[in-house]
Structure formats: C-alpha cells, structure tokens
Backbone bond lengths (Angstrom), bond angles and torsions (degrees), N, CA, C in turn:
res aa  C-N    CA-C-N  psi(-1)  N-CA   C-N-CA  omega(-1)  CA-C   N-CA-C  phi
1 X - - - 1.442 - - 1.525 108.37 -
2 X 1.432 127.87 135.48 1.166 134.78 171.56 1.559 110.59 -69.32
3 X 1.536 112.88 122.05 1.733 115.15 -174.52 2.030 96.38 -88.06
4 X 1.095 132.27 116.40 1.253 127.64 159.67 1.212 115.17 -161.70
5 X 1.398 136.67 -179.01 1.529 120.78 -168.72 1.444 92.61 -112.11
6 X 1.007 109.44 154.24 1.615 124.08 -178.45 1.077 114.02 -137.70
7 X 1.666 139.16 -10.83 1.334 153.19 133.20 0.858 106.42 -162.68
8 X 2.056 104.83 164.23 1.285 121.09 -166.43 1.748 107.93 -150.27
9 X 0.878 107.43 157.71 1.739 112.68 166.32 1.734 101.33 47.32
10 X 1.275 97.34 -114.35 1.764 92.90 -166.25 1.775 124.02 -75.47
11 X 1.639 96.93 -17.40 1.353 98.03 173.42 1.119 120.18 -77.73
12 X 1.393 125.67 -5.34 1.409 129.35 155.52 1.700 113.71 -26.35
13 X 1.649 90.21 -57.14 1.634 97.96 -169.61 1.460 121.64 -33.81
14 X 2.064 102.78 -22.35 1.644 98.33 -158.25 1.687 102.11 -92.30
15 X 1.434 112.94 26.83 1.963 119.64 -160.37 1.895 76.76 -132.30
16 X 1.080 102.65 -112.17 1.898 91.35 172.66 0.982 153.87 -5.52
17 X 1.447 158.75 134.51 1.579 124.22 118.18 0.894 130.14 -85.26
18 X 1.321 120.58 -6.98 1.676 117.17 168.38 1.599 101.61 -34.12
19 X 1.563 119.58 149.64 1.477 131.57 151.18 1.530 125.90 -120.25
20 X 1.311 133.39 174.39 1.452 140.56 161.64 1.710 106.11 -39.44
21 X 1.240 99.00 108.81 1.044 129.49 79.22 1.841 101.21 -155.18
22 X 1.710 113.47 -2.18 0.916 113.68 176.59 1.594 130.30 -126.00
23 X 1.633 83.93 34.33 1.570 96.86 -177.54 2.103 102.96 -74.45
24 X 1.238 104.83 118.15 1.570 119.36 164.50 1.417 107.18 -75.62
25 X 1.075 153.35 -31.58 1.398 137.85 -133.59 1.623 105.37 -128.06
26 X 1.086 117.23 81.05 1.759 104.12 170.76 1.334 133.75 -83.49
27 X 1.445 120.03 -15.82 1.345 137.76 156.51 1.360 122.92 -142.79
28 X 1.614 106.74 151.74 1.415 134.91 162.33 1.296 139.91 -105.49
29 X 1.426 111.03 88.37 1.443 113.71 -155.19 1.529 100.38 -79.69
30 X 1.274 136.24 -45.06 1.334 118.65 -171.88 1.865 106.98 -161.00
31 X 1.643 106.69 -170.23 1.008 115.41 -170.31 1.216 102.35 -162.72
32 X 1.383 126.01 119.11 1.479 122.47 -179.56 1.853 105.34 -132.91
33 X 0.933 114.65 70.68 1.749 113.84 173.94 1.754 93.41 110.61
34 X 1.356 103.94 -137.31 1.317 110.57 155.58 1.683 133.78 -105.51
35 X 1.406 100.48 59.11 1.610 123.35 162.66 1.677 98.42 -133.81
36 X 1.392 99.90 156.16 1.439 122.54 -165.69 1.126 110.63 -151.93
37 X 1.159 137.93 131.08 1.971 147.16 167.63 1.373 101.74 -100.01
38 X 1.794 95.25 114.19 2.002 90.34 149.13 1.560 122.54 -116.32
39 X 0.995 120.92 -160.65 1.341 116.22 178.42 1.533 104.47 -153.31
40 X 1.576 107.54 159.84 1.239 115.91 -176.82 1.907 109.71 -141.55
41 X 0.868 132.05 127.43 1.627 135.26 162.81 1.518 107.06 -87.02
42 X 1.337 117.02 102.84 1.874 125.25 178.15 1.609 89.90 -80.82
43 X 1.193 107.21 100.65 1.802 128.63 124.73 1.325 149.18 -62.37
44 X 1.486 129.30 130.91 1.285 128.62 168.60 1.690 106.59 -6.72
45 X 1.482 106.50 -83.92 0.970 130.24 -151.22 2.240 115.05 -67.37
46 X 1.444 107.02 -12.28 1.365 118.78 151.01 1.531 120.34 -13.72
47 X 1.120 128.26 111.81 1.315 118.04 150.72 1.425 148.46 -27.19
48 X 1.553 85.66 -53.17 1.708 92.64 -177.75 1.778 95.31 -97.07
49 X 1.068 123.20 32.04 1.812 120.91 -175.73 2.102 76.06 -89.54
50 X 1.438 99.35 135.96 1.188 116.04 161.52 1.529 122.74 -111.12
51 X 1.310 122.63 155.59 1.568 126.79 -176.04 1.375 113.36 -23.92
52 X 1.574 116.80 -39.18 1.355 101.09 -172.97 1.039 103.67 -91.01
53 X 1.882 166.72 17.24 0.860 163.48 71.08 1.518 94.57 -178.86
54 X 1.614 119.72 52.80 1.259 109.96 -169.96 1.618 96.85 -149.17
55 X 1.629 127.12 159.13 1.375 113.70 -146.97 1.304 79.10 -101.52
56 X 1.426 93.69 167.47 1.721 116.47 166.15 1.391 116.86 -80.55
57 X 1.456 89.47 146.64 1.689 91.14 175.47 2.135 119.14 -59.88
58 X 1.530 72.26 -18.96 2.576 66.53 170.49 1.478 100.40 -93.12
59 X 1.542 115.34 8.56 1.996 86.94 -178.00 1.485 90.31 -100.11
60 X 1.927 119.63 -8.26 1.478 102.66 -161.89 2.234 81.90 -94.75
61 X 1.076 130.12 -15.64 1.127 114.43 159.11 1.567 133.71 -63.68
62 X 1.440 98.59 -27.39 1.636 90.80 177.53 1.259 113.88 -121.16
63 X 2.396 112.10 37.90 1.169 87.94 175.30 1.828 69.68 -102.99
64 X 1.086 124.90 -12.45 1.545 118.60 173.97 1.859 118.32 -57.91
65 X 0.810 103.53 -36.42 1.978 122.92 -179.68 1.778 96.79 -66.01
66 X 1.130 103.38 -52.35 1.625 118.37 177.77 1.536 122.62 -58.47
67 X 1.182 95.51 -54.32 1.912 97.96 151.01 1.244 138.69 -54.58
68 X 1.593 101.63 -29.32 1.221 96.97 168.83 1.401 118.44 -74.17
69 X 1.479 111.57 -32.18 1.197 136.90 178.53 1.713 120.55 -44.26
70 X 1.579 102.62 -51.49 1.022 121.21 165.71 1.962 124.30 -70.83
71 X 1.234 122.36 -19.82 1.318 128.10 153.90 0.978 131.74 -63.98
72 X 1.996 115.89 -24.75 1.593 125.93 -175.37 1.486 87.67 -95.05
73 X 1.558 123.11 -32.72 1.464 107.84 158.04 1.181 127.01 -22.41
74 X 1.306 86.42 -73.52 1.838 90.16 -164.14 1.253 134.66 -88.98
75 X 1.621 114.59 6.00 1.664 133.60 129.05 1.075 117.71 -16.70
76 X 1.776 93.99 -70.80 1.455 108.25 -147.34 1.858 91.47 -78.41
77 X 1.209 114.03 -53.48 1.537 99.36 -172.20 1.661 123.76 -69.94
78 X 1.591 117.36 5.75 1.286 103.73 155.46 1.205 111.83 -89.94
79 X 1.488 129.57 -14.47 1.518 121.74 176.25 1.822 104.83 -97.96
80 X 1.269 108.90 46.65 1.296 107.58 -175.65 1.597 147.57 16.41
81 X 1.326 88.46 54.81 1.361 106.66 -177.70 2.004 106.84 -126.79
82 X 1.945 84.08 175.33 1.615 72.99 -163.88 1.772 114.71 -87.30
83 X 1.387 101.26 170.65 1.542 77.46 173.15 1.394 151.94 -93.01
84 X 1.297 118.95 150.07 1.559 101.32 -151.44 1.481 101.14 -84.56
85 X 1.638 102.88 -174.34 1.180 126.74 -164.77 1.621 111.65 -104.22
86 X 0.741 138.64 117.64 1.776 129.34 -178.60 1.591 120.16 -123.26
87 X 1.124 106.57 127.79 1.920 119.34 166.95 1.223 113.19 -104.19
88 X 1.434 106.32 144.28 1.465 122.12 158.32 1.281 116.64 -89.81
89 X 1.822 101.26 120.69 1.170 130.82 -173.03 1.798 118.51 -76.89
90 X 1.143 93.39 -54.31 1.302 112.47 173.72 1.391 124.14 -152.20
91 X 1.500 152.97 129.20 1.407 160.82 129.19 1.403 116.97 -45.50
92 X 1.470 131.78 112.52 1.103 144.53 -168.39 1.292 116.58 -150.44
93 X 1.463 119.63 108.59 1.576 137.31 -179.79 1.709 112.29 106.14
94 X 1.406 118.79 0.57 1.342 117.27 -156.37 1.428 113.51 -41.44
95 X 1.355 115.52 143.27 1.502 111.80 171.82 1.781 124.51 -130.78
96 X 0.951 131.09 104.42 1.337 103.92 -150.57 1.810 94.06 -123.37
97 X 1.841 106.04 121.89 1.712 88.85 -159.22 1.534 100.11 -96.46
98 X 1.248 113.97 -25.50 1.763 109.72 169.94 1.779 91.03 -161.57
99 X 1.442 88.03 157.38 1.563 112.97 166.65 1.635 129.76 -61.53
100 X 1.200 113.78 103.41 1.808 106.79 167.87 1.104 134.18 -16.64
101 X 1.146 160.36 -9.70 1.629 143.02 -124.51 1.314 128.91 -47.66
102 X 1.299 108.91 142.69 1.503 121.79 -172.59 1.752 106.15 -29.60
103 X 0.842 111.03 120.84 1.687 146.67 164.14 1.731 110.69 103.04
104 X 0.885 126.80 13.40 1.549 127.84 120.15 1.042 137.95 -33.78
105 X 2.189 107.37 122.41 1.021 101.50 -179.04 1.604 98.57 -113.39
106 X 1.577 98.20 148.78 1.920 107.06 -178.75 1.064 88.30 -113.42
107 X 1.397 90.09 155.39 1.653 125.46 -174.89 1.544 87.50 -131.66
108 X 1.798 100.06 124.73 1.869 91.83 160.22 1.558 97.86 -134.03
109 X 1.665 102.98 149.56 0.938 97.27 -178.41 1.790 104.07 -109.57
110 X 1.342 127.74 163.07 1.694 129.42 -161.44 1.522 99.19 -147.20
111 X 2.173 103.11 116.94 1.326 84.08 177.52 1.853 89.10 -125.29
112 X 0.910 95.12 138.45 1.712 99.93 -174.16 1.783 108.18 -94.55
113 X 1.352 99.28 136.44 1.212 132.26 -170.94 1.832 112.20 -97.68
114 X 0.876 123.51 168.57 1.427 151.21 -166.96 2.037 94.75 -50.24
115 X 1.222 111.24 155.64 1.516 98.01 -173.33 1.696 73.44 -142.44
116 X 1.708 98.77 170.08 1.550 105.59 -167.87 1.484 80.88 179.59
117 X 1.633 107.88 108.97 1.238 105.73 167.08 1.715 118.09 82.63
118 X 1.001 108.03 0.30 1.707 115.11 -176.49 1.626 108.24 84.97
119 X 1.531 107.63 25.53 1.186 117.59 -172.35 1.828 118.76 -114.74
120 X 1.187 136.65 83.87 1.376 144.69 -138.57 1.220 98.41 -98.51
121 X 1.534 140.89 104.52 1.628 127.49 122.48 1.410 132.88 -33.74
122 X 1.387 109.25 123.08 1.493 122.20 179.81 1.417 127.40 -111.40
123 X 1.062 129.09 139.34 1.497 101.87 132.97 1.424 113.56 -128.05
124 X 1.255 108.50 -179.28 1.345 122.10 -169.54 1.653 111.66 -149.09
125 X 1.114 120.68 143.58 1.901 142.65 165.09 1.576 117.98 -115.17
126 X 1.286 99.77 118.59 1.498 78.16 166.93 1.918 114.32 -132.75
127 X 1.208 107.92 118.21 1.760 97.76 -177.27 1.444 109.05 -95.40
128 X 1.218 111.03 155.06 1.760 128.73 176.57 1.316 99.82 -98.42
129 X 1.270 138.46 129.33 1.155 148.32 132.82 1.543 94.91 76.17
130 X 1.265 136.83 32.91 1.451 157.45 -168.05 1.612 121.13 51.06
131 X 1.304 98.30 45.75 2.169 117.89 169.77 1.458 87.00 -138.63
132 X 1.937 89.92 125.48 1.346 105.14 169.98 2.026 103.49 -57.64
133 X 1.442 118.39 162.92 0.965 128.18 -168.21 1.382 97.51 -146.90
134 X 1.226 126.79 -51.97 1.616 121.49 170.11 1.646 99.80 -134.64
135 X 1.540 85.47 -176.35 1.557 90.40 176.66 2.198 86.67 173.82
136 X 1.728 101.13 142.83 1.450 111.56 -168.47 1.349 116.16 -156.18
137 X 1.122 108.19 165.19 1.816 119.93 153.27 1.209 124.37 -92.31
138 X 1.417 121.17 139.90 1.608 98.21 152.04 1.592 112.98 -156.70
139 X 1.195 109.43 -160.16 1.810 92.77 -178.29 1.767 81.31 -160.96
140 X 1.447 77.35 123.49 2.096 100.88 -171.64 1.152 87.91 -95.25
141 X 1.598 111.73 164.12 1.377 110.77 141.78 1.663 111.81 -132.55
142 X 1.620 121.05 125.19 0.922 144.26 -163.35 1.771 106.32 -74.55
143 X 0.975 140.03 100.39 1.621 135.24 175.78 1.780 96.43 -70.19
144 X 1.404 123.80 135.80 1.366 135.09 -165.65 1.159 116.45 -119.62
C-alpha cells in the first residue's frame, strides 16, 4: 500500500457527509486497489470518548463504517460525482481488544469486498498508536 496523505482535517468533508459532532474520519492516507487507510486523532471532545476518557466500542465501529465511507468518497469524487450516502447493513465478526484513549492516533485499514445490489462486504482493522484495537465485517450499503 502506498503511505501518503491524500486528505486531512476539513477536506475530509469532500469524502463524507457525516459532520461534527460525529465526524470519525480526519485523514486519508491512501488507496491502493480496493484497500484504503484512514486516520483518526481521539480528542476530549469525541463523541464516543466515554467518562473514562476512552472510546466506545460503537465509535470504534463507526469510525471503521466511516472509512469505508470515506473510500466510496473518494471514488466517487475522482469520477466527479457527488458524494454518496452510506448505511450499515450489518456488523459481523466484531472484535474489539481494548479501548483507544483520548490522544490516540488510529489507523484503519478498509478492504472492500464484492457488492451485489448496492450492497458492499468489508472488512476493516483499526490500530491505536500501532496495537490492533479492533478489527470486523460488515456489509454497507452505498446510496449511488
């Protein structure tokens, strides 16, 4: 996989629509076939940051859903189109081996699977500070 940044911070916005207060995705380091790297900086101010200053197991699912999210991004905006909208269909295999804590950075990596129907198999990894932390299945469905 090629390591380089390909967006960051606000240009995210143009791969997403998620917004603040539940935007997961602050960078996009790359894209090599159908695998994709995003990245995330865990802040105070995080959604899924819980009392003990450590994320929940649904923010490390939908900062993974979000990556994917952000890969059909950036499909769609090199073939100049707008960007789509995506749901999670289903979660399948989840594994989650410990929690991030605030100032952690994740790395997930997204390799997309067979689609049928606007219906996408995934998986996804994501490590904190380079220890896997989760890792899943799922099957999005991409609106086109």
């Amino acid at each position: 996989m090629f390591l380089f940044m390909l967006y960051q911070g606000e240009e995210i916005k143009k791969l997403i629509p998620q917004r603040d207060p539940i935007m997961m995705v602050d960078k996009f380091y790359s894209v090599d076939g159908d695998i994709a790297e995003t990245g995330l900086s865990l802040t105070a101010g995080n959604f899924f940051i819980e009392e003990d200053g450590k994320m929940a197991e649904t923010g490390l699912i939908e900062h993974i859903a979000q990556s994917a999210s952000a890969f059909e991004g950036h499909k769609a905006l090199a073939n100049n189109l707008p960007t789509p909208v995506g749901y999670i269909g289903e979660v399948k295999k989840f594994h989650c081996y410990s929690r991030p804590a605030v100032g952690a950075e994740l790395r997930t990596t997204i390799e997309m699977g067979a689609e049928v129907n606007g219906v996408t198999i995934l998986a996804g990894h994501t490590m904190a500070d380079g220890v896997k932390v989760a890792d899943t299945q799922m099957k999005i469905f991409i609106e086109k």
